[in-house]
mmJSON file of the N, C-alpha and C atoms, coordinates in Angstrom:
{"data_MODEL":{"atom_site":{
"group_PDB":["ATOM","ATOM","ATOM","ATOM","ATOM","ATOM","ATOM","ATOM","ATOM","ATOM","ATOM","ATOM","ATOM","ATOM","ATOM","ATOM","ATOM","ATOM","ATOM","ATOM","ATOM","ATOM","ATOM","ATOM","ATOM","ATOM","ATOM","ATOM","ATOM","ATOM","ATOM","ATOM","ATOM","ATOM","ATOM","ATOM","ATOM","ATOM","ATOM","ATOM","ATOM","ATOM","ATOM","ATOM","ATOM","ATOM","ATOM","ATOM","ATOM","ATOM","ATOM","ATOM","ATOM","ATOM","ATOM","ATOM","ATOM","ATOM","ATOM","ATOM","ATOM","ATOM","ATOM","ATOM","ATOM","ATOM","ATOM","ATOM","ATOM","ATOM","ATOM","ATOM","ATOM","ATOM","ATOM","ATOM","ATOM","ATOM","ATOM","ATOM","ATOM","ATOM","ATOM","ATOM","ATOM","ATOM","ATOM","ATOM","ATOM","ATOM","ATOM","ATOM","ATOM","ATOM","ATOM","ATOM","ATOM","ATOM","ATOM","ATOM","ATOM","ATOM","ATOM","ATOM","ATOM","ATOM","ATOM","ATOM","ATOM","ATOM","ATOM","ATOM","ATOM","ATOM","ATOM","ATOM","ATOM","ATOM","ATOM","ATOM","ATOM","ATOM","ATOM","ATOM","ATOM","ATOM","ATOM","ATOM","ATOM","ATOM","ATOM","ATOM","ATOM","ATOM","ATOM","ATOM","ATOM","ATOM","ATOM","ATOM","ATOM","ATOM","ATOM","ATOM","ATOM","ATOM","ATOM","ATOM","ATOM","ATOM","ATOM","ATOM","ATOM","ATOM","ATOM","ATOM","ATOM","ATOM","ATOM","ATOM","ATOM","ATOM","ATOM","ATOM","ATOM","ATOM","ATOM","ATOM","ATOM","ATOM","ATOM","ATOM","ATOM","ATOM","ATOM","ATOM","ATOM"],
"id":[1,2,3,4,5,6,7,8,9,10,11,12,13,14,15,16,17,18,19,20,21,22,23,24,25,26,27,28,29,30,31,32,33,34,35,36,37,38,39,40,41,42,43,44,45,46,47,48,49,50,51,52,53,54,55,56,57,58,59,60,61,62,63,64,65,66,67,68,69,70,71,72,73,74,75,76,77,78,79,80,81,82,83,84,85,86,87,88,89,90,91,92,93,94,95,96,97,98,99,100,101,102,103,104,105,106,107,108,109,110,111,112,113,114,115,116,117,118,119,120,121,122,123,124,125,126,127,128,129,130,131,132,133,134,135,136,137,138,139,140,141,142,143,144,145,146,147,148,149,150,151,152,153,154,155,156,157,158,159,160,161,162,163,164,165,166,167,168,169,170,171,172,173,174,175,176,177],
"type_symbol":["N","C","C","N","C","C","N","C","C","N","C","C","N","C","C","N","C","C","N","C","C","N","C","C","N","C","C","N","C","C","N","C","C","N","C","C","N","C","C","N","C","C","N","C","C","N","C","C","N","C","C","N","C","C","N","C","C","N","C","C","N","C","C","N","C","C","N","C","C","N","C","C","N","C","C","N","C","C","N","C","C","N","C","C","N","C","C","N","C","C","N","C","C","N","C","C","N","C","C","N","C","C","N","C","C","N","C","C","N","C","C","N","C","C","N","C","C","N","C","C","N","C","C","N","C","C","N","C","C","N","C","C","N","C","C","N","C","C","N","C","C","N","C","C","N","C","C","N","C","C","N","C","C","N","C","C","N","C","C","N","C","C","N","C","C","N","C","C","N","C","C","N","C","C","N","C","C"],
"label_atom_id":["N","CA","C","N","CA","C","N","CA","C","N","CA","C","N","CA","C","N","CA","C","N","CA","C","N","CA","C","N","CA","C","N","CA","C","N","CA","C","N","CA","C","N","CA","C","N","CA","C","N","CA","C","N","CA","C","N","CA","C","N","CA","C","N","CA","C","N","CA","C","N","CA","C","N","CA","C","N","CA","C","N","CA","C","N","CA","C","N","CA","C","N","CA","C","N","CA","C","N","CA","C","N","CA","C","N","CA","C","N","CA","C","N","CA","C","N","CA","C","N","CA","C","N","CA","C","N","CA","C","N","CA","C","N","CA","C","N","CA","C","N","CA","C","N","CA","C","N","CA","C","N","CA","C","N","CA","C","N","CA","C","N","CA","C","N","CA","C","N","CA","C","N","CA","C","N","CA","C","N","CA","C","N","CA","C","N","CA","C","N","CA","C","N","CA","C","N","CA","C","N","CA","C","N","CA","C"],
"label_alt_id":[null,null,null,null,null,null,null,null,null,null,null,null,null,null,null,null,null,null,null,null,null,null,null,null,null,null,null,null,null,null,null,null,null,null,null,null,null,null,null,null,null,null,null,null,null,null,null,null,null,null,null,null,null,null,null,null,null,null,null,null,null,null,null,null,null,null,null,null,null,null,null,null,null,null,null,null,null,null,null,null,null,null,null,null,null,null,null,null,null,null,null,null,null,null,null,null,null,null,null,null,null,null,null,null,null,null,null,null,null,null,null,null,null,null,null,null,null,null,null,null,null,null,null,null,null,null,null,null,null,null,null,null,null,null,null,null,null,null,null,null,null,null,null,null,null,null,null,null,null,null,null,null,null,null,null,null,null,null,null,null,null,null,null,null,null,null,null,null,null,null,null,null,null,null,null,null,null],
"label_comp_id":["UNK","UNK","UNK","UNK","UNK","UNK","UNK","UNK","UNK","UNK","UNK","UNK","UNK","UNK","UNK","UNK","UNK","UNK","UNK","UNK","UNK","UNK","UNK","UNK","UNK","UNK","UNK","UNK","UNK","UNK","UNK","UNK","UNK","UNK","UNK","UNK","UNK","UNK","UNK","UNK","UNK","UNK","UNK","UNK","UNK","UNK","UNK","UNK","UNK","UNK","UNK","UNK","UNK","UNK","UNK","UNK","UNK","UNK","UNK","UNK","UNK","UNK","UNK","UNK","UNK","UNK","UNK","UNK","UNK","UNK","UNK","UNK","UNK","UNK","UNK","UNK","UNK","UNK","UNK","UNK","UNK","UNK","UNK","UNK","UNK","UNK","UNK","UNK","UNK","UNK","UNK","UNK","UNK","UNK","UNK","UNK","UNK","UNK","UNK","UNK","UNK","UNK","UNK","UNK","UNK","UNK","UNK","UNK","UNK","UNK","UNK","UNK","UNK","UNK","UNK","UNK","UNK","UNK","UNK","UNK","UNK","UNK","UNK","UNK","UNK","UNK","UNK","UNK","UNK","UNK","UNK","UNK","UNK","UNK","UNK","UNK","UNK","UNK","UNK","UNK","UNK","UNK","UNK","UNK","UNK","UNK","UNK","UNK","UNK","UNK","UNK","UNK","UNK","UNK","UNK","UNK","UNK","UNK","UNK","UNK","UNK","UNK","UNK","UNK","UNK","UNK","UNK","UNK","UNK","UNK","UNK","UNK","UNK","UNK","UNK","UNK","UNK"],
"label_asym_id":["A","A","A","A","A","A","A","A","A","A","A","A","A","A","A","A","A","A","A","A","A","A","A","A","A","A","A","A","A","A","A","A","A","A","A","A","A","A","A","A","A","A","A","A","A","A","A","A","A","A","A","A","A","A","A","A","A","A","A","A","A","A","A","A","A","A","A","A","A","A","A","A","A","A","A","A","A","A","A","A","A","A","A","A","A","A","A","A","A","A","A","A","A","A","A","A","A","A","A","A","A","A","A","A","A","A","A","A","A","A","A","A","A","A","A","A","A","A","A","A","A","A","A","A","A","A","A","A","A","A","A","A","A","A","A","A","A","A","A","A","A","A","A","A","A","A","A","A","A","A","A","A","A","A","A","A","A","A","A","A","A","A","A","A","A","A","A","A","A","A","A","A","A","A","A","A","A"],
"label_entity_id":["1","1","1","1","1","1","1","1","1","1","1","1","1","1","1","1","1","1","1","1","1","1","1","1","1","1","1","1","1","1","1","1","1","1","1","1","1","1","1","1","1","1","1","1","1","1","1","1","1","1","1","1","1","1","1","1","1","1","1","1","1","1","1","1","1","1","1","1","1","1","1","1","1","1","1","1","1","1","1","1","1","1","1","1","1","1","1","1","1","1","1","1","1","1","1","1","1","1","1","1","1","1","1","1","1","1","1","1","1","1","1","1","1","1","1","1","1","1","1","1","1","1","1","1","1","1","1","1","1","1","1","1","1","1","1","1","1","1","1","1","1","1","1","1","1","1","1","1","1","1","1","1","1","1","1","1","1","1","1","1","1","1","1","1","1","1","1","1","1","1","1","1","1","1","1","1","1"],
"label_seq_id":[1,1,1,2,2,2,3,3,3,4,4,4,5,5,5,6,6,6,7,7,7,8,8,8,9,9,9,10,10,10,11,11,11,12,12,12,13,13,13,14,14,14,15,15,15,16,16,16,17,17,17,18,18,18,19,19,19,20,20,20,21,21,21,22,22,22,23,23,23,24,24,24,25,25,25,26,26,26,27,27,27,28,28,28,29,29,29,30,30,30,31,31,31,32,32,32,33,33,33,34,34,34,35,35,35,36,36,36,37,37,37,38,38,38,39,39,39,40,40,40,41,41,41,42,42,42,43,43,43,44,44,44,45,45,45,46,46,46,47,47,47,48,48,48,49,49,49,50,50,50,51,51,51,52,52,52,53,53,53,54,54,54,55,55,55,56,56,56,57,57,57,58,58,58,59,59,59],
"pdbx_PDB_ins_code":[null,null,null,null,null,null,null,null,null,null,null,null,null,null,null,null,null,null,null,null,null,null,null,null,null,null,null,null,null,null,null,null,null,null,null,null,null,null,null,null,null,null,null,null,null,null,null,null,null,null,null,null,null,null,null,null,null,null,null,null,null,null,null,null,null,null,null,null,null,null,null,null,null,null,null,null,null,null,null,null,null,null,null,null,null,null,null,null,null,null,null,null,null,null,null,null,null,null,null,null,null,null,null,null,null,null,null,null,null,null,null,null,null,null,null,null,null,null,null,null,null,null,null,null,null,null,null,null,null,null,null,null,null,null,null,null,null,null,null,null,null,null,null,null,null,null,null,null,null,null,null,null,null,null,null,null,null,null,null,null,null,null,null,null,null,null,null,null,null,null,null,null,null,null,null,null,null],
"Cartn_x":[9.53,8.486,9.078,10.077,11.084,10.12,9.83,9.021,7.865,7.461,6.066,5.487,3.497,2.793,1.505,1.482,0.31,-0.624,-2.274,-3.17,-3.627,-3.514,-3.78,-3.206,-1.531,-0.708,-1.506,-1.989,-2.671,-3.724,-4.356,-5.664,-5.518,-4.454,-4.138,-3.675,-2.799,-2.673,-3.344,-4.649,-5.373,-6.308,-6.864,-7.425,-6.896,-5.254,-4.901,-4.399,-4.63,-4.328,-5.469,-6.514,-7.888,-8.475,-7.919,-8.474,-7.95,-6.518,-5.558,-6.149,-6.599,-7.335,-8.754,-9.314,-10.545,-10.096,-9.018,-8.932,-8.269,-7.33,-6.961,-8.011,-9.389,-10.406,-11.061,-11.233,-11.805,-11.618,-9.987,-9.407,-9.57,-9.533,-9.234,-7.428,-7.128,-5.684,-4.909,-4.446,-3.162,-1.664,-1.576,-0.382,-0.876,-2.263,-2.996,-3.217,-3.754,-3.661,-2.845,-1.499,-0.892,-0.164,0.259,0.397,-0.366,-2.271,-2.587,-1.991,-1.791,-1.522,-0.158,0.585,1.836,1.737,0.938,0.556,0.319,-1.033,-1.369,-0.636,0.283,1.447,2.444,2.799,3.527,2.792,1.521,0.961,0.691,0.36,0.29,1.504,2.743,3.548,4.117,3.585,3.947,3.149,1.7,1.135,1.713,2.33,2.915,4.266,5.348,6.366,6.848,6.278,6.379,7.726,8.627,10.23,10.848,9.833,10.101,9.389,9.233,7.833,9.215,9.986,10.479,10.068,11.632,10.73,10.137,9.575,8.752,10.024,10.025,10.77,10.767,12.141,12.13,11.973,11.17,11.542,11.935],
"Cartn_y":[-1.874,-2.866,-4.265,-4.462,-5.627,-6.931,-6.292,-7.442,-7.936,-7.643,-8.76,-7.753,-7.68,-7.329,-7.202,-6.176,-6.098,-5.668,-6.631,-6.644,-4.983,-4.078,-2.719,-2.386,-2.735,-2.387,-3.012,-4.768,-5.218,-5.072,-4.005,-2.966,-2.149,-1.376,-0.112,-0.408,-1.46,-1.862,-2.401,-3.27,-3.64,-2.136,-1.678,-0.526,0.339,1.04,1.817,1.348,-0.02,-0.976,-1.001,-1.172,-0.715,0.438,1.619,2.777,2.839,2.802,3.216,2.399,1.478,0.683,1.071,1.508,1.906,3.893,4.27,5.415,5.583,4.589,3.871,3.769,3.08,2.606,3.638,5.302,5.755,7.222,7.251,8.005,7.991,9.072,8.465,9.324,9.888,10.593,9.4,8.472,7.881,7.814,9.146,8.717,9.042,9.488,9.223,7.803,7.473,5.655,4.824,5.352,4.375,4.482,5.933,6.02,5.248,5.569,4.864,3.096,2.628,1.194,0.827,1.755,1.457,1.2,2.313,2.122,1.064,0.729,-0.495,-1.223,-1.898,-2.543,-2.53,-1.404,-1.432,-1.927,-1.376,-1.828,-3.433,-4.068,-5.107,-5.901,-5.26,-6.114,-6.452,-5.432,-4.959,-5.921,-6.355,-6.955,-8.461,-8.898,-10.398,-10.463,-9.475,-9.489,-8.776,-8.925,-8.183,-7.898,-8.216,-7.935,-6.936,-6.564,-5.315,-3.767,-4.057,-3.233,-2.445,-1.033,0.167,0.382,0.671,0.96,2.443,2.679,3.954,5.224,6.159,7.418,7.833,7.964,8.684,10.201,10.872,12.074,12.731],
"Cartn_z":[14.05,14.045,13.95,13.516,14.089,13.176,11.453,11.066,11.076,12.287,12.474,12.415,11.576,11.185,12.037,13.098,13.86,12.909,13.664,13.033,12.288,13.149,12.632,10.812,11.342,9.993,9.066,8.783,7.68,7.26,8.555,7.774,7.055,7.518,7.1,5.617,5.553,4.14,3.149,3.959,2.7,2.966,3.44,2.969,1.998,2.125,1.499,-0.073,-0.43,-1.356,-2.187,-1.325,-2.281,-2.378,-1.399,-2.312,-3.542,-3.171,-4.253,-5.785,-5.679,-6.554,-7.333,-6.215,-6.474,-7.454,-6.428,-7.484,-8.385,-9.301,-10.227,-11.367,-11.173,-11.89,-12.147,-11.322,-11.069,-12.35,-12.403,-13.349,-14.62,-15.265,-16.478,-17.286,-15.975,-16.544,-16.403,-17.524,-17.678,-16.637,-16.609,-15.571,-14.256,-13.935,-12.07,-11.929,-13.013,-13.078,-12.94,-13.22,-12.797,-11.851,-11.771,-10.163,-8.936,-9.274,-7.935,-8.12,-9.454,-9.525,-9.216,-8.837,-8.281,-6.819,-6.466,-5.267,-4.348,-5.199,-4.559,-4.686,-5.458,-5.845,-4.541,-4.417,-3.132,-2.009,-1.738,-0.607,-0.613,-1.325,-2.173,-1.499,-1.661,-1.966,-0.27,0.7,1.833,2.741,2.325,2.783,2.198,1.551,1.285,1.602,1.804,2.162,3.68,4.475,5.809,5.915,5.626,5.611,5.311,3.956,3.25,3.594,4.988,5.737,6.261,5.466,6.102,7.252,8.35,9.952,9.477,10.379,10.87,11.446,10.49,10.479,11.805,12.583,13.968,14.088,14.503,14.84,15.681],
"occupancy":[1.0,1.0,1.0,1.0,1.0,1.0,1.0,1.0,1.0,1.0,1.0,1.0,1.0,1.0,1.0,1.0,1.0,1.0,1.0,1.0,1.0,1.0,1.0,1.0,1.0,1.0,1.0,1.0,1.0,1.0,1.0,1.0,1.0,1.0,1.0,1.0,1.0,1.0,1.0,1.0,1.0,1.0,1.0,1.0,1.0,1.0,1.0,1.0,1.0,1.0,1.0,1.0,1.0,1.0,1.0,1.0,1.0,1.0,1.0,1.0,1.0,1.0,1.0,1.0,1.0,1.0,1.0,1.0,1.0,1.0,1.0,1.0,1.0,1.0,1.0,1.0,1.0,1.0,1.0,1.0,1.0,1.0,1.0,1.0,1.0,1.0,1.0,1.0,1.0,1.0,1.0,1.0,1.0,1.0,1.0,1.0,1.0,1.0,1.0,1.0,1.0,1.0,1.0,1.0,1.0,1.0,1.0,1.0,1.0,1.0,1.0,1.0,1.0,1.0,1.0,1.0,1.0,1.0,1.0,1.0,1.0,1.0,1.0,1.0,1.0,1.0,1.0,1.0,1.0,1.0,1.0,1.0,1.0,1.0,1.0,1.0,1.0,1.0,1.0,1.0,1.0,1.0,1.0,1.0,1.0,1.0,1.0,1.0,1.0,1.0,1.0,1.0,1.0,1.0,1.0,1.0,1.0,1.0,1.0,1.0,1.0,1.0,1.0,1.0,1.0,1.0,1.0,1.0,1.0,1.0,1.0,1.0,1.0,1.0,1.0,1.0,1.0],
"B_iso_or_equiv":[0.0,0.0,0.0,0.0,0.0,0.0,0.0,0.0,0.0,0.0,0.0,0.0,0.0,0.0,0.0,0.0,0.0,0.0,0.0,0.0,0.0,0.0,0.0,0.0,0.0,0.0,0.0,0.0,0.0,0.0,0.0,0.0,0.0,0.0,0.0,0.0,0.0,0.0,0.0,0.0,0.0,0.0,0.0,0.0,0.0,0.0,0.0,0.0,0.0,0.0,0.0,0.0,0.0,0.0,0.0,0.0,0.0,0.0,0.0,0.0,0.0,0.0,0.0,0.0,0.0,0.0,0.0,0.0,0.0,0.0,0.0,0.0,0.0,0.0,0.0,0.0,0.0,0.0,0.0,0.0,0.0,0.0,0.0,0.0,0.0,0.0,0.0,0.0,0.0,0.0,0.0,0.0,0.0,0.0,0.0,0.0,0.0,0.0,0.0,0.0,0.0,0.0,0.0,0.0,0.0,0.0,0.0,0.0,0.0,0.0,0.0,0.0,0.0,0.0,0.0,0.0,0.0,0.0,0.0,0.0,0.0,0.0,0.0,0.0,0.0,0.0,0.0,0.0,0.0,0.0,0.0,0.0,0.0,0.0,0.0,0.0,0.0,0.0,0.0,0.0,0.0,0.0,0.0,0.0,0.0,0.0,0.0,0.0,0.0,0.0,0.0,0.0,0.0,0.0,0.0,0.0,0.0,0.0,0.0,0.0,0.0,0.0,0.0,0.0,0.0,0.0,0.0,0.0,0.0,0.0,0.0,0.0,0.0,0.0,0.0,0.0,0.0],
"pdbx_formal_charge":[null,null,null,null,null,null,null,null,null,null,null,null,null,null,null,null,null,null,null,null,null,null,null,null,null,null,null,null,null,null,null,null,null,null,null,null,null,null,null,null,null,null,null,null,null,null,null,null,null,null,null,null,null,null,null,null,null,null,null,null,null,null,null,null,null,null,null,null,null,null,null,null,null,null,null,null,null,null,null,null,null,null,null,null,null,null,null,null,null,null,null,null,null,null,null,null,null,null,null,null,null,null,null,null,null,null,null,null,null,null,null,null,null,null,null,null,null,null,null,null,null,null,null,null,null,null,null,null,null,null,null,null,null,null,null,null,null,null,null,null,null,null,null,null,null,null,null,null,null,null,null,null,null,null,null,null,null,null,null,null,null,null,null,null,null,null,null,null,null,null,null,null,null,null,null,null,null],
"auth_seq_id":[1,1,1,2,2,2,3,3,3,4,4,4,5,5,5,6,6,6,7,7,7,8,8,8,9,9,9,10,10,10,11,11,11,12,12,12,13,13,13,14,14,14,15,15,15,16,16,16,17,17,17,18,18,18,19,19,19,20,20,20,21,21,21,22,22,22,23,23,23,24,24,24,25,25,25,26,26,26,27,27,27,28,28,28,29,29,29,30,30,30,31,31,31,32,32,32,33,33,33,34,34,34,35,35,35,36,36,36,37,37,37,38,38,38,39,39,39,40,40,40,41,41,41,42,42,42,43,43,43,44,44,44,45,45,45,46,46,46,47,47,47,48,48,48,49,49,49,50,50,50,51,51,51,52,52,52,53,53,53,54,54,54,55,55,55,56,56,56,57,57,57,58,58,58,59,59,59],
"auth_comp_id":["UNK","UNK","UNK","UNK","UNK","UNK","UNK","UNK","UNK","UNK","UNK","UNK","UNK","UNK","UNK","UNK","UNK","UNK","UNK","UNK","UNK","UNK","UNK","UNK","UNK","UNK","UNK","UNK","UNK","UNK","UNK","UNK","UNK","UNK","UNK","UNK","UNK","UNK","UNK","UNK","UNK","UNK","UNK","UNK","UNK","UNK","UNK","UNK","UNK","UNK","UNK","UNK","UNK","UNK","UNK","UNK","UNK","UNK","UNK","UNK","UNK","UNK","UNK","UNK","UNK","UNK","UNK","UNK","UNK","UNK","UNK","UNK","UNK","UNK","UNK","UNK","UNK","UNK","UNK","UNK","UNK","UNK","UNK","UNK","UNK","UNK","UNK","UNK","UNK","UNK","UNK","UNK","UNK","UNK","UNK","UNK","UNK","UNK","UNK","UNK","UNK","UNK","UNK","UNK","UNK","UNK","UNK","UNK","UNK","UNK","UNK","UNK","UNK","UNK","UNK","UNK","UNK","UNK","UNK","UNK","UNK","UNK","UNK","UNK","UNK","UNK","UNK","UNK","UNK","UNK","UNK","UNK","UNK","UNK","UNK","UNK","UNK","UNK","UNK","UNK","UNK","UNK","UNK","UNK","UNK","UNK","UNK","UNK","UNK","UNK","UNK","UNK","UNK","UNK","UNK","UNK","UNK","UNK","UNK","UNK","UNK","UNK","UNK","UNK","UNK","UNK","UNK","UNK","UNK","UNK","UNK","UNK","UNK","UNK","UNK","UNK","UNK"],
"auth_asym_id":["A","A","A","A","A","A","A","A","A","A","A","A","A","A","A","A","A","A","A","A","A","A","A","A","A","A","A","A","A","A","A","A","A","A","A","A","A","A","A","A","A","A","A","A","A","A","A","A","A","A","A","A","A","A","A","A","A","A","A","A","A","A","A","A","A","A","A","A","A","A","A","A","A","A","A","A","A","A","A","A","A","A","A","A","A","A","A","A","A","A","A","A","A","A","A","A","A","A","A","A","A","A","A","A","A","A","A","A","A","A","A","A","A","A","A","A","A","A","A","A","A","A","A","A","A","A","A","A","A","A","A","A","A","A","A","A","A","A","A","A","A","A","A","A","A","A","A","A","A","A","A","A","A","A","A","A","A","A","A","A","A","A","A","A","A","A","A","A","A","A","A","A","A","A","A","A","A"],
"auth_atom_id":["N","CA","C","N","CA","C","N","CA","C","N","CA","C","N","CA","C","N","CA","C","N","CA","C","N","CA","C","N","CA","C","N","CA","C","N","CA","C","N","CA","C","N","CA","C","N","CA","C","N","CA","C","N","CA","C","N","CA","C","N","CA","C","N","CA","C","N","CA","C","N","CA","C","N","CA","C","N","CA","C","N","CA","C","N","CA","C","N","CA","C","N","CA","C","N","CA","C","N","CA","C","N","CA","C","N","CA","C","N","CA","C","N","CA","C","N","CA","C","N","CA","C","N","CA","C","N","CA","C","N","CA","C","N","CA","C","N","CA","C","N","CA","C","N","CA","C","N","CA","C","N","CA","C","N","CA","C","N","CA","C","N","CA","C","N","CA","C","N","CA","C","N","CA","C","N","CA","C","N","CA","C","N","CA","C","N","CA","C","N","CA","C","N","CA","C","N","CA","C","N","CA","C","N","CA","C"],
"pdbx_PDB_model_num":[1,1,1,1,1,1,1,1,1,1,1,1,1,1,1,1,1,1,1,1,1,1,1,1,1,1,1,1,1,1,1,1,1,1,1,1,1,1,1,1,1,1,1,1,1,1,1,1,1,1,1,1,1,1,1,1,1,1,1,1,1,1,1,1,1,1,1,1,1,1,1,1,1,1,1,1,1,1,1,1,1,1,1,1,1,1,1,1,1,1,1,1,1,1,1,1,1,1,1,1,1,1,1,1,1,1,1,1,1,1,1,1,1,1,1,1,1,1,1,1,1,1,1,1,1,1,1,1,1,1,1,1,1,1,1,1,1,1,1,1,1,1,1,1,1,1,1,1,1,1,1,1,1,1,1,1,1,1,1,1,1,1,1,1,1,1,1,1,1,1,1,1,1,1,1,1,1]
}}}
């Protein structure tokens, strides 16, 4: 992906940023919680740092 952030990818990320959020809030097991809050965290962080956007696994 050579970096740059097609519009799709920054759906896919704010969507999967706020489920992960929404099922965070949703829990009440302690460590599912913070798992999904890592989550979003990453996704989070993917959507402000496009750089840090891992290419896509060849198969």
């Amino acid at each position: 992906m050579s970096g740059n952030m097609h519009g799709r990818d920054l759906e896919y990320y704010e969507r999967r940023e706020r489920q992960e959020r929404e099922r965070a809030a949703r829990t009440d097991d302690m460590i599912a919680k913070r798992l999904h809050l890592e989550m979003a965290e990453r996704y989070s962080n993917l959507l402000q740092n496009p750089a840090a956007n891992p290419p896509a696994a060849q198969a």
